[in-house]
N, C-alpha and C positions, 0 to 999 in steps of 0.2 A: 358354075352356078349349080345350086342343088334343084332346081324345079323338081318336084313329083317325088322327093325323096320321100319316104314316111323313115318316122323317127321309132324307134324302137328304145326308148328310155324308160328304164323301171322308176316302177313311183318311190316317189321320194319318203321314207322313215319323216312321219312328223311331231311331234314332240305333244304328249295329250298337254290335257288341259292342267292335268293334277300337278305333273311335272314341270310347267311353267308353274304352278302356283309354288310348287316348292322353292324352287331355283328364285323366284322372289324373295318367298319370305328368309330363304337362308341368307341372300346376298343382303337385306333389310338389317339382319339378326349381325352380320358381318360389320358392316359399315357403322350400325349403331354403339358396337361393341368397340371398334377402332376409336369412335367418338369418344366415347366415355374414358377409355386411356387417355387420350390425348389433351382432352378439355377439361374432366373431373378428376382423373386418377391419378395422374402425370403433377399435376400443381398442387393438389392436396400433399404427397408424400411430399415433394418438394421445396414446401412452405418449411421445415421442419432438419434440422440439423439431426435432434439424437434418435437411433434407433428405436425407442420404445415409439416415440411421438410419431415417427412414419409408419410405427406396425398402429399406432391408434388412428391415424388419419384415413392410414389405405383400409384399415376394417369400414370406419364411420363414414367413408366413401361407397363401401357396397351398399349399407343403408340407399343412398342416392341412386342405388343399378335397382335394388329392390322396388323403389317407391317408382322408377322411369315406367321399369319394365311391369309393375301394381296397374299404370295408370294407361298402361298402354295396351295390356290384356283389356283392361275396363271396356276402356273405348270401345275394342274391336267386337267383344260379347254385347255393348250396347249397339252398334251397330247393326250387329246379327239379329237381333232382339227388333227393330224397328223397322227392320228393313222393308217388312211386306208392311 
């Protein structure tokens, strides 16, 4: 048994606040962007037999990342905006 031991353990490195926020919104920025291949980018190009018509789908697709990530700054600036 350890009775009466004192522990001599250095404090632990903790990760600020900023840093979590970051590591959020990058993993956020990740997975949305995973999304969008997979559900908008992925079946637009693939609807589509000839070259030209996959380079027109997958451009008219970014349109759709433009307008996501439009509505998705919006929100978070209206947020910020309302919050107090």
């Amino acid at each position: 048994m350890l009775d009466g031991c004192v522990r001599n353990n250095p404090p632990l490195d903790r990760m600020s606040r900023e840093l979590i926020n970051q590591l959020v919104a990058g993993g956020a920025g990740v997975i949305g962007f995973v999304l969008y291949a997979a559900l908008i980018f992925k079946p637009a190009v693939g609807a589509y037999s000839r070259v030209s018509e996959r380079l027109a789908a997958g451009l008219l697709s970014l349109y759709v990342l433009a307008v996501f990530v439009g509505v998705g700054v919006s929100g978070a600036l209206a947020a910020l905006y309302f919050w107090n």
